[in-house]
SERO-4910 file (N, C-alpha, C, O; in steps of 0.05 Angstrom, whole numbers):
BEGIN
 pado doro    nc1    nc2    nc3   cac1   cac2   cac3    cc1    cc2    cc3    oc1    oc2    oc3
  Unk    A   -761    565  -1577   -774    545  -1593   -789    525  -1574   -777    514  -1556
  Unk    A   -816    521  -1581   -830    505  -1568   -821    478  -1567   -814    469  -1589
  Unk    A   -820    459  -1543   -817    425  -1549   -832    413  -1556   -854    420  -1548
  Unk    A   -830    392  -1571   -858    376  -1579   -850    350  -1567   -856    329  -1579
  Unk    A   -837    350  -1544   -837    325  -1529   -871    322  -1509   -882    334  -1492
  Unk    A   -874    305  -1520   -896    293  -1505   -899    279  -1477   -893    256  -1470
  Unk    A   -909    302  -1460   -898    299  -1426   -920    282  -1418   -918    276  -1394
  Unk    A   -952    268  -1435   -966    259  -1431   -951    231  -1422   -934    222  -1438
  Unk    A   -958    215  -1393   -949    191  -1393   -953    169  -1415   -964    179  -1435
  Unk    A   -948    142  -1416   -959    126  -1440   -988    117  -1442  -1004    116  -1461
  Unk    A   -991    112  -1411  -1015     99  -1399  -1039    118  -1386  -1056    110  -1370
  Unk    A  -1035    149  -1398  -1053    174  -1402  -1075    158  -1401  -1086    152  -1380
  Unk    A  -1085    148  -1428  -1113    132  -1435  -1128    122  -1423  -1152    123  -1423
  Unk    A  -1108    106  -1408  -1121     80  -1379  -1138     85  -1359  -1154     69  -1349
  Unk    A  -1132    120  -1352  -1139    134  -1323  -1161    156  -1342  -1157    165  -1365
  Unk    A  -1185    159  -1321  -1204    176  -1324  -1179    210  -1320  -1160    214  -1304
  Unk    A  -1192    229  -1344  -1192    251  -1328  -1201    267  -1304  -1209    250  -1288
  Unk    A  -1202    290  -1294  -1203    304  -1275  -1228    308  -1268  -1243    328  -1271
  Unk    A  -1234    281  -1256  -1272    285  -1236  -1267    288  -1214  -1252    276  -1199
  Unk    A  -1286    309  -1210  -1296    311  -1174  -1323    304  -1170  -1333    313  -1149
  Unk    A  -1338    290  -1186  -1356    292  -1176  -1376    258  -1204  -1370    258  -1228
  Unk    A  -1389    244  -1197  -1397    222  -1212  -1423    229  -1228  -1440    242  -1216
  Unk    A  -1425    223  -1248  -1453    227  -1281  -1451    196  -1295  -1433    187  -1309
  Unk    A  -1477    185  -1287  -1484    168  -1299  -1496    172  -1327  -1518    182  -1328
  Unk    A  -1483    164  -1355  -1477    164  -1370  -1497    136  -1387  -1497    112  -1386
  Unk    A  -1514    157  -1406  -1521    123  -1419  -1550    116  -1409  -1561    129  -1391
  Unk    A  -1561     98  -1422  -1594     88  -1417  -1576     60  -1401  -1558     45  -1409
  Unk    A  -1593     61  -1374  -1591     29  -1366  -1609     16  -1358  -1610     17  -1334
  Unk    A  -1638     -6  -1372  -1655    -11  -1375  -1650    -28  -1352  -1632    -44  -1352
  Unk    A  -1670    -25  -1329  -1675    -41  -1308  -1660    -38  -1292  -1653    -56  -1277
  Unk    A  -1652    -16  -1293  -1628     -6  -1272  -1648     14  -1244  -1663     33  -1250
  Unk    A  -1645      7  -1225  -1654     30  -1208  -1631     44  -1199  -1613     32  -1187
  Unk    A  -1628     75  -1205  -1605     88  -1207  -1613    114  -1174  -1627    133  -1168
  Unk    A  -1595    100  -1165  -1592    123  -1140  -1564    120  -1119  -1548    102  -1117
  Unk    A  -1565    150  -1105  -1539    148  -1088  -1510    147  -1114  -1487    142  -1106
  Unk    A  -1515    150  -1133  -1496    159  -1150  -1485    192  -1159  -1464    204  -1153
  Unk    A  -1510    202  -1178  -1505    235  -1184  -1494    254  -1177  -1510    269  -1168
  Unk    A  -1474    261  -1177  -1464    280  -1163  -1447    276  -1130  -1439    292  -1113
  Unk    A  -1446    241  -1133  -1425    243  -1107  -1397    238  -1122  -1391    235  -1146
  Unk    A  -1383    239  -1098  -1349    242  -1095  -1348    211  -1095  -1366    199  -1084
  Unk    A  -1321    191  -1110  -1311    181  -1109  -1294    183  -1081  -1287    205  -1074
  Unk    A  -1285    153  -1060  -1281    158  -1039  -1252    128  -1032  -1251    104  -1032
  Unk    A  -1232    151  -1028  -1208    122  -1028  -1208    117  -1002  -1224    129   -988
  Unk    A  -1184     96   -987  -1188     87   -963  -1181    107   -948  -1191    105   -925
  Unk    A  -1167    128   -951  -1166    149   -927  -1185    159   -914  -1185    165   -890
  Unk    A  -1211    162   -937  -1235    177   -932  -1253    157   -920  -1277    161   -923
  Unk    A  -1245    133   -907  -1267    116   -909  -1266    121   -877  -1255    141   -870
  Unk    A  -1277    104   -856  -1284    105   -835  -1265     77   -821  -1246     79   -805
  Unk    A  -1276     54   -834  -1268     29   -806  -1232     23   -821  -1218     34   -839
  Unk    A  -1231     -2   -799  -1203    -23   -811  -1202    -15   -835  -1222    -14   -849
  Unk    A  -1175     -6   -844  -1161     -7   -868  -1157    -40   -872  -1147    -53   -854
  Unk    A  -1163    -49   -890  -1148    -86   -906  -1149    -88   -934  -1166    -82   -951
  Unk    A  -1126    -98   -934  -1111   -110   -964  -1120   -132   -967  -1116   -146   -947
  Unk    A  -1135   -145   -989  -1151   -170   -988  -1145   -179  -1019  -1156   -167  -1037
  Unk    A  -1126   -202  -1025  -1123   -216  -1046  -1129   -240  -1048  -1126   -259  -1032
  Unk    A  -1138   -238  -1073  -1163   -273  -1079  -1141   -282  -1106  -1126   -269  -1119
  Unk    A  -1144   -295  -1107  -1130   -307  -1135  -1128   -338  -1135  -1121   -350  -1115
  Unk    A  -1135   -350  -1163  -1134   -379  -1164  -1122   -380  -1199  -1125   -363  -1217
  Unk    A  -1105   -410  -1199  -1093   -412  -1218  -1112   -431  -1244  -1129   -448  -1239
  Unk    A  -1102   -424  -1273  -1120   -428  -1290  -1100   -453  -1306  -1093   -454  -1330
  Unk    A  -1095   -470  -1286  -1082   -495  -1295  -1086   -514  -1317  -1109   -520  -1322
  Unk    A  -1066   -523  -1332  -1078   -538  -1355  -1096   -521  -1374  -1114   -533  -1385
  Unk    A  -1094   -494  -1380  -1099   -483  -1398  -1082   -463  -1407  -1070   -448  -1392
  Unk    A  -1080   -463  -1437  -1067   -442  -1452  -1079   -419  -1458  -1090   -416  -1480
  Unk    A  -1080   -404  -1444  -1095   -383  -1440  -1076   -349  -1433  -1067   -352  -1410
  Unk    A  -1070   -330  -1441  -1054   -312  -1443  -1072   -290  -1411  -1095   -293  -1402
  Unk    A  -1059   -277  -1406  -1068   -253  -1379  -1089   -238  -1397  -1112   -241  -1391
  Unk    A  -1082   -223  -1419  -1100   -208  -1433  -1127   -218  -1443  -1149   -208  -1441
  Unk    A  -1117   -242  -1455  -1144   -260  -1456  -1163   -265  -1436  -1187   -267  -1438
  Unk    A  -1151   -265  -1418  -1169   -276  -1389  -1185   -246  -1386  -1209   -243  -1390
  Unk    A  -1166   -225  -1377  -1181   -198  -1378  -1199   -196  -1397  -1222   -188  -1390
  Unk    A  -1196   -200  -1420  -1221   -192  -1443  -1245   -208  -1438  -1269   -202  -1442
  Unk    A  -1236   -232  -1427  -1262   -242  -1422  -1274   -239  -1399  -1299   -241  -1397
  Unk    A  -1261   -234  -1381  -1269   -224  -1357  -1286   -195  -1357  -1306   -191  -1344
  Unk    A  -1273   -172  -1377  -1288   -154  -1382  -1319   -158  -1399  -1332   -137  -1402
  Unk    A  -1328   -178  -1406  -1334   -178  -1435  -1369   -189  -1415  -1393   -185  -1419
  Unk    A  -1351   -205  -1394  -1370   -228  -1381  -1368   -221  -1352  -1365   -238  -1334
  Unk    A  -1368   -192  -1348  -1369   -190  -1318  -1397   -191  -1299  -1396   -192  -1274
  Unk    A  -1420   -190  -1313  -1443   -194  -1297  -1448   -222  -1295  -1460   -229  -1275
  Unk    A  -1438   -243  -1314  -1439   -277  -1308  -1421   -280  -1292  -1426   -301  -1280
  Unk    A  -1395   -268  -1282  -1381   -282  -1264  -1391   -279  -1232  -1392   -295  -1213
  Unk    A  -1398   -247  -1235  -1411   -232  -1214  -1434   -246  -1193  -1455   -257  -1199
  Unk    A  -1424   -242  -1169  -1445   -258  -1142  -1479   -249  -1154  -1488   -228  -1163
  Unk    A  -1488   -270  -1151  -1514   -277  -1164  -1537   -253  -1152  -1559   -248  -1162
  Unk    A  -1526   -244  -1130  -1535   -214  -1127  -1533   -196  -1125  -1549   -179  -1117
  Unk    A  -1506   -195  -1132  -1512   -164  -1148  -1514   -159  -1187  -1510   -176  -1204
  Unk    A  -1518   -142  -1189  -1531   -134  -1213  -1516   -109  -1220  -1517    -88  -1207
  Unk    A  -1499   -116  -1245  -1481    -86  -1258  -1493    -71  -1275  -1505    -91  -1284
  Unk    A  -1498    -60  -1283  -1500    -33  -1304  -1489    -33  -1318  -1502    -19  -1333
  Unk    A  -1464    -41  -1331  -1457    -22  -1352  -1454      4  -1368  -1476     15  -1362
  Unk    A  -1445     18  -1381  -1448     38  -1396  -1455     20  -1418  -1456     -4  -1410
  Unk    A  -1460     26  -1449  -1458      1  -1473  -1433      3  -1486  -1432     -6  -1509
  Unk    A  -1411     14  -1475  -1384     11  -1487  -1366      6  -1461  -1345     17  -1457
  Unk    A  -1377     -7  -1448  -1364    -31  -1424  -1355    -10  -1405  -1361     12  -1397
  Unk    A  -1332    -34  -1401  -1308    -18  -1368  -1295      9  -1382  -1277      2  -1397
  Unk    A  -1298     29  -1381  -1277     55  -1395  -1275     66  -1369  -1289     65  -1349
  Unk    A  -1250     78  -1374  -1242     95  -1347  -1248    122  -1348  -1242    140  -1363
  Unk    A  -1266    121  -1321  -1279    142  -1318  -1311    144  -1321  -1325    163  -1314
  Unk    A  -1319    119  -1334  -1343    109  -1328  -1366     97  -1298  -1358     85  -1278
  Unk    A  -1386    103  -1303  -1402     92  -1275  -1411     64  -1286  -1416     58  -1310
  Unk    A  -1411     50  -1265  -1425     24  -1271  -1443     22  -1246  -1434     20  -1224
  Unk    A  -1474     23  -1252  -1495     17  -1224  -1493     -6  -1211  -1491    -27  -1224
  Unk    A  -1494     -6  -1192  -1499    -33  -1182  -1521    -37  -1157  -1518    -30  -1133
  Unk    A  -1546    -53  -1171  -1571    -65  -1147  -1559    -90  -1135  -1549   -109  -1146
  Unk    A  -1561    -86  -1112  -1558   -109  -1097  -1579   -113  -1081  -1591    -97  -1066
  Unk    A  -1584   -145  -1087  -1607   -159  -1072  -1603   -163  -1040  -1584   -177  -1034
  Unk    A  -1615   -155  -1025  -1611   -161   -996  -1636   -184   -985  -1652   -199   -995
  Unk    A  -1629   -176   -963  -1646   -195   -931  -1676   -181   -946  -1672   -161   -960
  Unk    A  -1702   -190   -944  -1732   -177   -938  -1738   -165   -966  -1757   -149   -971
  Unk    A  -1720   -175   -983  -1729   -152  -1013  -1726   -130  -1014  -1738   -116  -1031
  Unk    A  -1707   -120   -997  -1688    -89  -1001  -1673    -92  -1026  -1670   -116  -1031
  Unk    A  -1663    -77  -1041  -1647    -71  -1062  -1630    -45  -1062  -1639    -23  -1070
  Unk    A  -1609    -47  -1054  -1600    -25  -1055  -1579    -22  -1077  -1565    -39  -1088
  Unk    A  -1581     14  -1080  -1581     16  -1110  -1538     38  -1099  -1537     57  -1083
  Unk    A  -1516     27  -1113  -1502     42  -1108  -1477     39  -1147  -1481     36  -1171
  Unk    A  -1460     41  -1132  -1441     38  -1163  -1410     36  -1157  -1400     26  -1137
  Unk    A  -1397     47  -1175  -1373     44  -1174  -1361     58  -1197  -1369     53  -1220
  Unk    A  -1343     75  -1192  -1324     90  -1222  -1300     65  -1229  -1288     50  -1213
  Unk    A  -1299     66  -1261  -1279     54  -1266  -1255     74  -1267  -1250     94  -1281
  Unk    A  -1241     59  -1244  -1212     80  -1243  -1187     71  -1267  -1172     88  -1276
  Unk    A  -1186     53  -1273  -1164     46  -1290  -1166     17  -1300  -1168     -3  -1285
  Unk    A  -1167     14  -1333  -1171     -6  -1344  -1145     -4  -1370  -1138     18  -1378
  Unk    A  -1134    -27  -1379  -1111    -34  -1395  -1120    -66  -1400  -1136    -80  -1387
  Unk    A  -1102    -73  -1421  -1106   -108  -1429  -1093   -132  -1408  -1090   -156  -1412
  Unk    A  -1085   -117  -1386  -1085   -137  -1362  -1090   -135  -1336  -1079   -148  -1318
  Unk    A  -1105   -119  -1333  -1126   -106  -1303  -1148    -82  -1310  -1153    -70  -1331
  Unk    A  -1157    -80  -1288  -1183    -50  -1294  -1191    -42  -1256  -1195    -66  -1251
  Unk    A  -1193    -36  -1245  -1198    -19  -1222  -1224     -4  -1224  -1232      7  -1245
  Unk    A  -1240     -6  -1197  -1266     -3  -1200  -1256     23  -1165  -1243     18  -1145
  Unk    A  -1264     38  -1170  -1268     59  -1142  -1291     66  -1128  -1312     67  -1142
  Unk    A  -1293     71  -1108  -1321     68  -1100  -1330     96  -1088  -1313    113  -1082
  Unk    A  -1358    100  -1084  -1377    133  -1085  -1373    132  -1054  -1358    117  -1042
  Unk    A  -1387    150  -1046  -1401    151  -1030  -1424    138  -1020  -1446    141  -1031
  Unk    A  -1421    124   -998  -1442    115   -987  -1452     83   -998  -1472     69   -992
  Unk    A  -1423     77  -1021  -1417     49  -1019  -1408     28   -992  -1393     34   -973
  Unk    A  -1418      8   -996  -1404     -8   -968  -1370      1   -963  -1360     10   -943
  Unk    A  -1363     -4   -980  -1328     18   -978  -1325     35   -989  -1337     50  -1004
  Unk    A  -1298     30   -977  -1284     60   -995  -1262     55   -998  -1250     54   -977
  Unk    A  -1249     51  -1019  -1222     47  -1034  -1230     30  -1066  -1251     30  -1079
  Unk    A  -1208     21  -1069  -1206      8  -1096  -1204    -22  -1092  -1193    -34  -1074
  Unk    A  -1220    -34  -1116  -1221    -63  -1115  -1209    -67  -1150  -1220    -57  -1170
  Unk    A  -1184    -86  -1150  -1167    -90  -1174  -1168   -113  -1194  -1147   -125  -1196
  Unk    A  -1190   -122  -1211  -1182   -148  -1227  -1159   -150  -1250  -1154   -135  -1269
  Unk    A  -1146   -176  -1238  -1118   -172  -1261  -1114   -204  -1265  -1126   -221  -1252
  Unk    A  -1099   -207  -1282  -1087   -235  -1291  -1056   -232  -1296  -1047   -210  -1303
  Unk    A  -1042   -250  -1294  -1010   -246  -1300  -1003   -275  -1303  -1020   -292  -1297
  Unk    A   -975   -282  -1315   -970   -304  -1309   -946   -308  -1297   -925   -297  -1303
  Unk    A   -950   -330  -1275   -925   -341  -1259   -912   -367  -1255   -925   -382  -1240
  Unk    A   -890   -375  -1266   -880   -395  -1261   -896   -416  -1287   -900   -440  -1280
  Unk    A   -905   -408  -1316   -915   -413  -1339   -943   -418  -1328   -955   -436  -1340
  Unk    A   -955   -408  -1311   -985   -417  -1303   -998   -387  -1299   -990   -371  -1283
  Unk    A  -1021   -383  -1318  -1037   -357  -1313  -1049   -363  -1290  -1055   -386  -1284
  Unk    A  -1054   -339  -1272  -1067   -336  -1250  -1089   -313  -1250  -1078   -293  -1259
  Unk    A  -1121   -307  -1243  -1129   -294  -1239  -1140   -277  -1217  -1156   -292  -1206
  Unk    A  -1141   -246  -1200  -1132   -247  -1177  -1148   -221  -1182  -1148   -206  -1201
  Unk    A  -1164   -221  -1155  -1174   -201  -1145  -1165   -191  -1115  -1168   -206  -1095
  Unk    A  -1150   -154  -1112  -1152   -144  -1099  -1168   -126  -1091  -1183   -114  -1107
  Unk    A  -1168   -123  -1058  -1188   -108  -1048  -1166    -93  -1036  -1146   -105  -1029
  Unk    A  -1166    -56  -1030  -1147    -39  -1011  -1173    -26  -1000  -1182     -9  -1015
  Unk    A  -1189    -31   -978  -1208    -21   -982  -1220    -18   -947  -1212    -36   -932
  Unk    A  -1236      2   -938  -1244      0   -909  -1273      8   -909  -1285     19   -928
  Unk    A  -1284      1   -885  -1311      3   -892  -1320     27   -895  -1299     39   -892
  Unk    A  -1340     49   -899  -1344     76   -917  -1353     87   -886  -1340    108   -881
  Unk    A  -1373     79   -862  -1382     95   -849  -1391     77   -827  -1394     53   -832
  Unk    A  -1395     88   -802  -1404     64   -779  -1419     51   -780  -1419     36   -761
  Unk    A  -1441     46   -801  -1456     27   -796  -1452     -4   -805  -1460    -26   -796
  Unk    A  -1432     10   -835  -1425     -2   -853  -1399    -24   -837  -1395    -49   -837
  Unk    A  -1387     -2   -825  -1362    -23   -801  -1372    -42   -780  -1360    -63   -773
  Unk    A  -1399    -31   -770  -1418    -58   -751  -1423    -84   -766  -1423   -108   -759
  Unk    A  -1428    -68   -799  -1433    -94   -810  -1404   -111   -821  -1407   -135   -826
  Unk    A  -1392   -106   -822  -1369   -121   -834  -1355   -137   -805  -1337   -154   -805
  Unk    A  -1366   -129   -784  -1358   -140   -762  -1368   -165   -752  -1358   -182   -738
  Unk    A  -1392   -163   -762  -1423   -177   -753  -1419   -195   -780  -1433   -215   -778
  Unk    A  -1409   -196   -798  -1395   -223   -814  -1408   -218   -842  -1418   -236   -855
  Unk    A  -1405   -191   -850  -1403   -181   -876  -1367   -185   -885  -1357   -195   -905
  Unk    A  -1360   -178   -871  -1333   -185   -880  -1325   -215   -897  -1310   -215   -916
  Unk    A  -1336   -235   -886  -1339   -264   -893  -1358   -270   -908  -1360   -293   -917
  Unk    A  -1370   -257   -912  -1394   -256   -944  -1386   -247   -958  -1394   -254   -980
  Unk    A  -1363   -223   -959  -1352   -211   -980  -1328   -237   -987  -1328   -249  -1008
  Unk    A  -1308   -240   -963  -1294   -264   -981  -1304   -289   -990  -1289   -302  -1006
  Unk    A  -1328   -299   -983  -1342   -319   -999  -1348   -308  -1026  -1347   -324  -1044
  Unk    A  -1354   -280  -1033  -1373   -274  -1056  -1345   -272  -1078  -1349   -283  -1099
  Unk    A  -1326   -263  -1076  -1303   -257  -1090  -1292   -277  -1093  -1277   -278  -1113
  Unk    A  -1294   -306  -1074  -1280   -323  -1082  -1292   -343  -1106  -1282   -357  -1123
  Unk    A  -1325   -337  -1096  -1343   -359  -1117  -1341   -345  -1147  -1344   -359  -1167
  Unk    A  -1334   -312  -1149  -1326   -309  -1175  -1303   -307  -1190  -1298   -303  -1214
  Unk    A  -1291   -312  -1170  -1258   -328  -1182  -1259   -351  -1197  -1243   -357  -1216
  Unk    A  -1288   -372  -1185  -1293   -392  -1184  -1299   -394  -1209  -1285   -406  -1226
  Unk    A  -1324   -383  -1212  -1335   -371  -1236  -1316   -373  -1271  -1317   -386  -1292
  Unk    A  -1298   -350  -1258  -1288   -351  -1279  -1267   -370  -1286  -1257   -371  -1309
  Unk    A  -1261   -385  -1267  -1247   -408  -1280  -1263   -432  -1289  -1255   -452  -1300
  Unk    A  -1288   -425  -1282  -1299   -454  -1290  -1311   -445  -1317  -1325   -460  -1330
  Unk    A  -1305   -420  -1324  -1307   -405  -1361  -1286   -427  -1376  -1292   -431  -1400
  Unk    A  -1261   -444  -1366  -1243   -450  -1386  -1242   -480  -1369  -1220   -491  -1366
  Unk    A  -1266   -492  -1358  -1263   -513  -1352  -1248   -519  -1320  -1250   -541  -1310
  Unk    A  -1239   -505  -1311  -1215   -509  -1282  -1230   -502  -1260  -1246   -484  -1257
  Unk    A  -1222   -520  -1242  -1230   -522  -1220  -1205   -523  -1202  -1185   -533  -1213
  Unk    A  -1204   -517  -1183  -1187   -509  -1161  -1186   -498  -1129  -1208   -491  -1121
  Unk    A  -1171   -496  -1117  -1178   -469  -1100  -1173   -452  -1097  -1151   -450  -1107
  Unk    A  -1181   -424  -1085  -1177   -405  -1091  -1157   -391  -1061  -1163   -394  -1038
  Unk    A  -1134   -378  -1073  -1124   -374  -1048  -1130   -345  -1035  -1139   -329  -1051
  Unk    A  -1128   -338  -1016  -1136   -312   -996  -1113   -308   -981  -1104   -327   -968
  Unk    A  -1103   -288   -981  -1091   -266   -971  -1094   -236   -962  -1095   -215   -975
  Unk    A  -1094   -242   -931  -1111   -220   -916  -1098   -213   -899  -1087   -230   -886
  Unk    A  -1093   -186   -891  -1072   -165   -885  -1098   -139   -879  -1113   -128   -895
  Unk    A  -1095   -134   -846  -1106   -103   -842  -1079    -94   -837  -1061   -106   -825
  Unk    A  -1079    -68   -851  -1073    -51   -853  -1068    -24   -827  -1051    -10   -817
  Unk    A  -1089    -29   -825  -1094     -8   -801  -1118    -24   -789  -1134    -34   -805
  Unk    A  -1122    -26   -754  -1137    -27   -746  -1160    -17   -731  -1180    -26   -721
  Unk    A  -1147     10   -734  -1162     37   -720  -1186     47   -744  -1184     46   -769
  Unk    A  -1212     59   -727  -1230     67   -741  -1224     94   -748  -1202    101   -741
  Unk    A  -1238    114   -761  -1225    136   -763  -1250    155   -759  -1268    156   -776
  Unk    A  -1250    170   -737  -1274    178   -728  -1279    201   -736  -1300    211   -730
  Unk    A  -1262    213   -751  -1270    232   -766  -1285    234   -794  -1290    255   -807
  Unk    A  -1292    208   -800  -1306    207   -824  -1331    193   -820  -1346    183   -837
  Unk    A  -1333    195   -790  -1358    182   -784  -1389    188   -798  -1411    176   -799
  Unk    A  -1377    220   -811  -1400    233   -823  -1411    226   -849  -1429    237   -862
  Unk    A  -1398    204   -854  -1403    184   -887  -1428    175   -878  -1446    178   -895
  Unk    A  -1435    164   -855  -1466    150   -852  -1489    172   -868  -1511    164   -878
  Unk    A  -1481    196   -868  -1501    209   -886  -1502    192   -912  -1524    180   -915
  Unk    A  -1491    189   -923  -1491    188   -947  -1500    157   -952  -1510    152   -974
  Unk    A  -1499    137   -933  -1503    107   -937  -1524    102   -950  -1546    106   -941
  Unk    A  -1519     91   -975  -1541     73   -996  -1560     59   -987  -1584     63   -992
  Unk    A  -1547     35   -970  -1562     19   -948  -1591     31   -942  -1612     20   -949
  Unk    A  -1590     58   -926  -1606     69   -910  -1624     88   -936  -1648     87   -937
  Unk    A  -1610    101   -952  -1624    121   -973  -1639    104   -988  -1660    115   -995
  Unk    A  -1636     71  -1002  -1644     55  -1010  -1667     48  -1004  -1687     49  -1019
  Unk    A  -1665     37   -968  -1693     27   -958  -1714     54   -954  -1738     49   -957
  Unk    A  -1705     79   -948  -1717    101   -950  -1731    101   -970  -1755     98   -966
  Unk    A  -1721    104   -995  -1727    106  -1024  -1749     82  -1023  -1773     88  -1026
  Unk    A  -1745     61  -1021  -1762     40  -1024  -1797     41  -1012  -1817     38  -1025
  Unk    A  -1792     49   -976  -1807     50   -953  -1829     72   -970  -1852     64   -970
  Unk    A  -1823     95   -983  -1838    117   -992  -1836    110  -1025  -1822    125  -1039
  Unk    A  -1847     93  -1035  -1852     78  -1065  -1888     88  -1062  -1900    103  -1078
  Unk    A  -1899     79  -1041  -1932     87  -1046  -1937    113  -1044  -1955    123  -1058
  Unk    A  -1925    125  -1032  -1931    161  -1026  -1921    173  -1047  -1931    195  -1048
  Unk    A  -1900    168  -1070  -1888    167  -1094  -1917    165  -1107  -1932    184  -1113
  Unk    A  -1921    144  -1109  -1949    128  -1129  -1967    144  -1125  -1976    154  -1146
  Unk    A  -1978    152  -1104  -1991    168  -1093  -2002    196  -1106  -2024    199  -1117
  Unk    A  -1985    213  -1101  -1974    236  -1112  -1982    233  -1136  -1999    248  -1144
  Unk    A  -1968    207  -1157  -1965    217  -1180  -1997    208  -1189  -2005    217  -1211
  Unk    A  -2015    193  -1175  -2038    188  -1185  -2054    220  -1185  -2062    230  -1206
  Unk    A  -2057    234  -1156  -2067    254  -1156  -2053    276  -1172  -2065    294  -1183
  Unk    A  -2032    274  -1173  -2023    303  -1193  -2034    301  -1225  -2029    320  -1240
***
């Protein structure tokens, strides 16, 4: 006799099924979509520089405000909380797991480089964003809310190392410290959604300090460089398409 016990975990729903490989999904108007199609999602093993654990979190004092609530609005309003340059995508039925979300980011000289992020796991009190190939990292970055000691807190983790050598020159050269400015101003952000102001605390932990030279071969794949490529040959594009 067959069991009809259900060996599916509870939290099945939360997690994308069985991808190897990323499909942008959906119309995204004003999106420039590249360095996504067909790459591999990439965790910190696969990445190249310093492994670091990087936690942001600031408290949402003097408000009655629930963890889930904070998440819903945090999902609802993630391109207003978001560093003023970069630019999300969406699917039009939000964060789902297993979804791409694009992301242009404004640089130095009017580069834009075009990369994304899979949603690895979303529930009513966190969502997890994973990152491609040829993103500045490679691992998972975690938004969550909880409450401690009767005070909600909202907190962003980073488990994450840089994706490929160029990407590790730059995090050395003080990308690293633009990224914790940018995570902290949207902590910022979102507390100043419910009025609060505060500071935001940081907690930073490498992990590993060794580069890992066997994945040095990720620089193929770097957005960065395929981006300004993509960009540099825009007239020879134009070009073409006048004469054809």
């Amino acid at each position: 006799m067959e069991s009809s016990v259900n060996t599916q975990p509870r939290d099945a729903g939360n997690w994308p099924g069985d991808i190897s490989t990323l499909t942008v999904h959906g119309e995204r108007p004003g999106a420039l979509i590249l360095n996504l199609q067909g790459r591999r999602v990439l965790g910190p093993l696969q990445g190249f520089g310093q492994l670091w654990d990087k936690r942001y979190r600031i408290a949402l004092e003097g408000v009655e405000v629930s963890p889930a609530e904070v998440i819903r609005i945090w999902k609802a309003n993630f391109q207003r909380f978001a560093h003023p340059s970069l630019h999300f995508y969406f699917p039009p039925d939000g964060i789902i797991p297993g979804e791409v979300a694009v992301i242009n980011a404004d640089m130095p000289g009017g580069l834009k480089v075009s990369t994304g992020v899979m949603v690895l796991f979303a529930d009513d009190l966190s969502f997890s964003f994973m990152t491609p190939q040829g993103h500045l990292f490679a691992g998972w970055i975690t938004f969550s809310a909880y409450e401690l000691r009767g005070c909600t807190f909202a907190e962003i983790r980073l488990q994450v190392r840089a994706s490929d050598p160029l990407h590790e020159i730059g995090m050395r050269l003080g990308i690293n410290r633009e990224e914790d400015r940018a995570w902290a101003d949207t902590l910022r952000r979102l507390a100043a959604y419910y009025a609060v102001t505060g500071p935001v605390q940081l907690r930073v932990v490498c992990l590993d300090p060794d580069v890992q030279w066997a994945q040095a071969g990720n620089i193929w794949y770097n957005a960065a460089l395929r981006s300004a490529f993509y960009m540099a040959t825009t007239p020879l594009r134009w070009a073409r398409g006048r004469s054809g």
